[in-house]
Structures are given as C-alpha cells and as structure tokens.
C-alpha positions, 0 to 999 in steps of 0.5 A: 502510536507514533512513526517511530514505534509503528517503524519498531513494530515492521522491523520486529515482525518483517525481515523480507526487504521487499515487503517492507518497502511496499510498506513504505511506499504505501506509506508515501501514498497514503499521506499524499492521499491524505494531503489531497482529501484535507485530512492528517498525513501523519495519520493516514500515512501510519496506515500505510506503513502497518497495514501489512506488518504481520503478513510474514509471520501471519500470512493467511493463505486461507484468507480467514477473517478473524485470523492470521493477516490482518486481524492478528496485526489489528489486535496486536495494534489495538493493544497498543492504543491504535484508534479504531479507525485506523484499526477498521482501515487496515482491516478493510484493505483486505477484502476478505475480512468482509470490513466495509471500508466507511471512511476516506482513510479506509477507501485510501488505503485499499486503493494504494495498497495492490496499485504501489505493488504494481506500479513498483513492479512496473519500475522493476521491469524497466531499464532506468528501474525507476519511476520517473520514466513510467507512463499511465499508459504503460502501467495500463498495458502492464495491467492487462498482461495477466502474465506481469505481477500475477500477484496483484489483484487487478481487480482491487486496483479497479475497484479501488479507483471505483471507491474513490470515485476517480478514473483509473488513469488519474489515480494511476498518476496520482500516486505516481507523481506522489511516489517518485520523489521518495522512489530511493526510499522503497529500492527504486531508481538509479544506484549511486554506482550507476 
C-alpha cells in the first residue's frame, strides 16, 4: 500500500473534516518519530494516516476487540496487502483490542495518537488558532482540566510517554516541533484572509 491509495481509503470511509486532519497530523507525527528512531518515515507515517479510517463508519462505542474500530479496518488492510506489523500498530493503538504494542512503530503510534488530538485542541483554543505560540506548559496545564478536550485520554497521553521512555515534557515538544510547520495541513494556523 502506498500514500496515495491509503489517502484513497480515508477519502472512501471518512467524510468528517476533523477527523480526517487528526489523521493527517498523526500522519506528520509518526514520520518524525520515525526519522528520530532510524527507521522508514514513509512507513511509519501510512500508519498514522490509516489508523483511524474506519472510526466514522465502525465507531465501536462497545470498545470490542474483534469488531468495529480498528479490527474491521485492520482486516480491510490486510486484504490489501498491509504488512503485519503495521497491521498489529494500528491494532494496538487501541487499548482495548488487548494487542501489545512489541515494536517502536506500534509504541509510536500509541503515543502520538490522543497527544496530536490534544495538542490540535490546545491550538483551537488559542487566539492565533496555532501551534506556534503553544507552550509545553500550557499543554500541561490544558491536561489537567479535565473539563478541556474530555475526549482524549489523559491516561493514554501519559502512558504513551511511559512506553517510549521519555518524559512527557520532551514528548509534548517533540511533536510539537514536528507538527508546526505542516499545522496548514491538518485546519491549523492563520488564514490567508487573516
């Protein structure tokens, strides 16, 4: 599967704007976290754009781990000749299928995943509706209103840092030095008419 049919596949399934750029900012995450860990960006970041390309249509409110979001997806991929461990990634992002998350790919994506939503929520909420004036701070004080962004898992962002074995503030200003360049991409930053 190459980027042009895997941005195909999230066309065809996923007609909500938002959640298509959340796919494509986690897009933009995994492939720097790729770059960092040595290993192909391009294939880090198919990940990240599919992970979610079946959520709309398969949303799985019952959280099961053989139906709906993200098995349904997975096996839709498979089919078209995903290699397995992109397959088992894209599984594990989602605690509840009980896939361990073995590789650096998988612990990537798991780790990026709710921390893009959130940091994206964080930029909406600002007046320049950017990343660029985003501090780590702020995105730490942002994390402890549990009020703010109620669907994004705090406990996923923390212990996505804990599997990468790096301290929520560097992983915070990881992604945020990865995403802000490319913020037009995934709806963020000042409009032209601005």
């Amino acid at each position: 599967m190459h980027r042009d049919s895997a941005l195909a596949l999230v066309h065809e399934y996923t007609s909500n704007e938002a959640l298509r750029r959340h796919m494509y900012a986690v897009e933009i995450a995994m492939r720097a976290m790729a770059e960092r860990a040595g290993e192909d960006p391009d294939r880090w970041g198919l990940v990240g754009l599919v992970h979610d390309f079946d959520y709309e249509r398969f949303p799985n409110p019952a959280h099961s781990a053989t139906d709906e979001h993200p098995a349904h997806g997975v096996r839709l991929l498979a089919e078209r000749g995903l290699p397995q461990d992109m397959q088992e990634a894209i599984l594990g992002h989602a605690r509840y299928t009980g896939v361990a998350r073995t590789t650096p790919m998988a612990r990537a994506l798991f780790a990026v995943d709710e921390l893009c939503g959130f940091l994206v929520a964080c930029a909406l909420v600002r007046p320049s509706k950017s990343l660029a004036d985003l501090e780590v701070s702020s995105v730490k004080k942002k994390l402890k209103d549990k009020a703010f962004a109620r669907g994004v898992s705090r406990e996923d962002v923390f212990q996505g840092a804990e599997e990468l074995g790096l301290p929520l503030e560097e992983l915070i200003q990881f992604v945020l030095v990865a995403l802000r360049p490319l913020e037009k991409e995934f709806g963020l930053g000042p409009t032209d008419a601005a």
